[in-house]
C-alpha positions, 0 to 999 in steps of 0.5 A, a space after each residue: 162766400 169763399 173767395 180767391 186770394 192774392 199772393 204776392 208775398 214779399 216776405 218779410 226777412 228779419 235778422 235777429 238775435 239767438 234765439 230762446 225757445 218757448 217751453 212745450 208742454 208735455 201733454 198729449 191729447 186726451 185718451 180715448 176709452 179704456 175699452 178702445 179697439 184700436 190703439 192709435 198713434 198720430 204725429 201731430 195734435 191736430 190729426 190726433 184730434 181730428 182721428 178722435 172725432 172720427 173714432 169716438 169711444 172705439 179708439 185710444 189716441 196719442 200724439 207723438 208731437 206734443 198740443 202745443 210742439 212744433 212738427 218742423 222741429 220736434 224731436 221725439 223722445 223714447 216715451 214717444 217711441 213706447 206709444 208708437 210701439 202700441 200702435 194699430 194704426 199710424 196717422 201722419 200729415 205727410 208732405 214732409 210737415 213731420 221733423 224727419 226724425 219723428 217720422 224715422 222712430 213711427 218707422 223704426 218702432 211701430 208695428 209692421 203689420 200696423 197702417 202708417 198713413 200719410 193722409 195729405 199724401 192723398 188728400 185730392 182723392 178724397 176731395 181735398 186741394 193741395 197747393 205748391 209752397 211758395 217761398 221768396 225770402 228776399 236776401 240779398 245773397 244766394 239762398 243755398 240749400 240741400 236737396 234730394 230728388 228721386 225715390 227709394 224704395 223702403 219705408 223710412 228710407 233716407 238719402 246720406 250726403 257726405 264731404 268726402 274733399 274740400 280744397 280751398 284757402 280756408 275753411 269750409 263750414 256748413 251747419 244748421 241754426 235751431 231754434 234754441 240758437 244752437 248750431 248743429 254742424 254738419 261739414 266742418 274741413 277744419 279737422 279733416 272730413 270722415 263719415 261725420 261730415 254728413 247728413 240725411 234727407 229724406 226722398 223728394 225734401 229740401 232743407 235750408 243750411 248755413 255755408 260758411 267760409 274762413 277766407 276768400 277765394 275759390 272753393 271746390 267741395 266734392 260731396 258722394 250720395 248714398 241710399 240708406 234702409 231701414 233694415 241696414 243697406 246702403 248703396 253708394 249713388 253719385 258724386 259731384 264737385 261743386 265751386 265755390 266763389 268767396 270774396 268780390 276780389 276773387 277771380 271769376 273761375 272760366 268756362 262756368 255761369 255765377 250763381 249770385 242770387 235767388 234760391 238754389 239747392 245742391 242737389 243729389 238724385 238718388 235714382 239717376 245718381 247725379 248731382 247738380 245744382 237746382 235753381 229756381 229764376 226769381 222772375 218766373 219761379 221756372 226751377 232749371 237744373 245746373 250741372 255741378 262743373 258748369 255753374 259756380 255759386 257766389 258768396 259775395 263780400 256782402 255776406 262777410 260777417 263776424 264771428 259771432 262771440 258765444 261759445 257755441 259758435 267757436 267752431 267758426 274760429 275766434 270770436 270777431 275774425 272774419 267769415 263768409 256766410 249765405 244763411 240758412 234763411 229759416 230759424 230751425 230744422 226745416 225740411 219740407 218738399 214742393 207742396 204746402 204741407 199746412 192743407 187743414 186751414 182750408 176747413 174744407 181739406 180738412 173734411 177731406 182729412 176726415 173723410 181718408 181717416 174715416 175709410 182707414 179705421 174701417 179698414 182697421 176696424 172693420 166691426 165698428 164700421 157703422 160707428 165710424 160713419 156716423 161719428 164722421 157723418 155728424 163731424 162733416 156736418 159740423 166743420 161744413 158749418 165751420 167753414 161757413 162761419 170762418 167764410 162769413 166772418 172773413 168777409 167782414 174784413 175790408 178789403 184793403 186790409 185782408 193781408 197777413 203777414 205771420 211768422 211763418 209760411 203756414 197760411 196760404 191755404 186759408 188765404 185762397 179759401 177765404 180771399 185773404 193776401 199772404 203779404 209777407 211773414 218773417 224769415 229770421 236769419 240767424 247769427 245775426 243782430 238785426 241791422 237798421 236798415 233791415 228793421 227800417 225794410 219791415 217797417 217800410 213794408 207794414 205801412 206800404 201794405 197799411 196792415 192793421 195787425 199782424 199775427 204771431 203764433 204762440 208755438 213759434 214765441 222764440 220767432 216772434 221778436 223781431 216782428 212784435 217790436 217792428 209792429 210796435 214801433 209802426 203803431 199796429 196791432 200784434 195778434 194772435 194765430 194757431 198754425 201747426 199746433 193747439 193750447 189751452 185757449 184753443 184745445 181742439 180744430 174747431 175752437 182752433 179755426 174759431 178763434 183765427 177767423 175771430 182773431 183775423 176779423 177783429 184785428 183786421 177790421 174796419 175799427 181796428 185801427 
């Protein structure tokens, strides 16, 4: 039976080394009839599969993201525009679960006149659930990122954040870390701020990022919003000043509260045009907003590390001097809202996924309207057994055991249908060896948890260092689990959800041990 599941995750915040990515294939999901109807793009294999078992023989698809990429992190290239191009119809997830560049190229280059449809958008009218993400990522400085509230109108649309003054004893630096180990860099004052020193987010998206400092003391950074379009308008929105505190000798600016901990975002509104601070309490999780002049964010000598010595790190100045540093947190782009975007490991959403994709290829196809019924009738009839098989094979795990702890945080809903625990899953902070005592804390945390296993997922190898090693020095098993993405041992939704139900009741087992 479906059960109700325990969330307490303590997430498991690892550092670790630069990182080396797993090669992705270039293969797509397999095309339909060469008498197809309908031309149909997707954004991720999972959907093209899903639109696949709904369409039947009536519809070609393609994914933009390849069987076994990354959505958070995949950047499209021209020969994905070229498929896009072709589009009748458009499938995405939505919930910002797409790298936001994949969805600006469906915008930039598929048909007008073609549907783009963001199905877990709606997915409740259609009888799905979706849930807030929940993130805790347990360091021990401020988690600061970027965030942007509020509509604008126009598909595609984006919201630009520039530094337009940075005053302050050294440098001020912010840049994102990809899963390559690379540093992107957004904001760098060393050599002065022009339109360079920016970045985009999409409307109602949050994304993680690396602040760091030259040297103590205060820092005032002044950042202007401004709205962007498609077709090439621009609007200037707001601007604000936010302050910096580096260093424990620092004194304390008056008049203003200390943001010491937690997770915050500097935030622009694109509708009302401010900027301020949004902070959720660690205790309640209750998000309040800070006006930028009335709250000062602390970079404590805690977070005072070194140059790292590679090369591609040189922007931060010579290798070993000193540098202040709140982490991005998450390895890779990792823009994403409020809600948990990872809705199909409820079998149960993803009938809900099937029953919105089924109502827009009629719409589309208005003539194949008898073939799409019956293809998604018999489809609802196969995951619906689906989901009693993932159910009754879970509930062979004791009950002391239904904890995951997994790479990412892509598992929550398979955890509350299914009467599962998220318990933690590792957060690789980058730019960083992992110290002993953090490896000792993973460790801690596996055997307090007593957990048989935990579970990597072969899309996110490059991530999984840090978590097999902990594991293997703690005795437990190292399994594996599909989230974002297929491969050639499980090719489709079903063998998917197949092999984690499987995977998850033998390596969480009474036996597994």
């Amino acid at each position: 039976m479906r059960g109700h599941a325990r969330r307490t995750t303590t997430v498991l915040t690892a550092a670790c080394a630069l990182l080396a990515t797993a090669a992705a294939g270039c293969s797509g999901p397999r095309a339909g009839s060469s008498d197809a109807t309908l031309t149909v793009s997707t954004t991720t294999a999972i959907v093209a599969d899903l639109v696949e078992q709904v369409g039947g023989d009536r519809v070609d698809v393609t994914s933009v993201v390849p069987r076994n990429g990354d959505p958070h992190s995949y950047e499209p290239s021209p020969g994905d525009a070229a498929k896009v191009v072709k589009a009748d119809v458009v499938f995405g997830n939505g919930l910002l679960l797409e790298e936001p560049g994949i969805m600006k190229m469906v915008h930039n280059n598929a048909p007008k006149s073609a549907p783009k449809i963001e199905i877990a958008e709606k997915l409740e009218q259609y009888g799905g659930t979706v849930m807030k993400l929940e993130e805790d990522l347990g360091l021990d400085v401020l988690w600061l990122g970027w965030a942007v509230e509020g509509e604008v109108a126009g598909d595609g649309s984006q919201v630009r954040t520039t530094a337009t003054k940075v005053e302050g004893p050294g440098d001020l630096r912010v840049y994102l870390t990809d899963t390559l180990g690379r540093p992107q860099v957004y904001v760098d004052s060393a050599d002065g701020l022009d339109a360079k020193d920016s970045f985009a987010l999409p409307p109602e998206a949050h994304t993680h990022v690396n602040w760091a400092f030259s040297e103590s003391g205060t820092y005032r950074l002044t950042v202007q919003g401004r709205t962007e379009t498609l077709d090439g308008k621009t609007e200037d929105i707001g601007s604000g000043t936010f302050t910096f505190r580096v260093g424990d000798a620092t004194a304390r600016p008056t008049g203003a509260s200390l943001l010491d901990a937690g997770h915050a975002d500097l935030t622009l509104n694109a509708e009302t045009g401010k900027v301020y601070v949004r902070a959720d309490d660690e205790k309640s999780g209750a998000r309040t907003r800070l006006a930028a002049d009335g709250v000062v964010l602390n970079v404590p000598d805690r977070a005072k590390e070194s140059v790292p010595k590679e090369e591609a790190y040189g922007f931060l100045g010579e290798p070993g001097a000193d540098l202040w540093v709140l982490p991005q947190a998450v390895v890779g782009k990792h823009v994403h809202g409020d809600l948990d975007p990872h809705a199909w490991e409820d079998v149960a959403n993803t009938q809900a996924y099937v029953r919105r994709i089924e109502a827009e290829l009629i719409k589309a196809d208005p003539a194949g309207k008898a073939t799409y019924e019956k293809n998604a009738e018999s489809y609802l009839k196969t995951l619906g057994e689906l989901d009693a098989e993932v159910a009754k094979k879970l509930a062979t795990i004791p009950e002391r055991n239904r904890k995951l702890i997994t790479t990412h945080d892509a598992f929550g809903y398979l955890a509350k249908a299914y009467g599962m625990e998220v318990a933690g899953f590792v957060v690789p902070v980058p730019n960083r060896e992992p110290s002993a005592a953090q490896i000792e804390e993973l460790g801690t945390t596996i055997r307090e948890k007593r957990v048989p296993s935990v579970f990597l997922e072969p899309n996110l190898a490059a991530r999984s260092d840090v978590l097999r090693r902990v594991a293997q020095d703690q005795g437990v098993g190292v399994c594996t689990i599909y989230g974002d993405s297929f491969d050639e041992n499980a090719d489709g939704y079903v063998s998917m959800m197949r092999h984690n139900a499987n995977e998850l009741a033998k390596c969480l087992g009474e036996e597994a041990r």
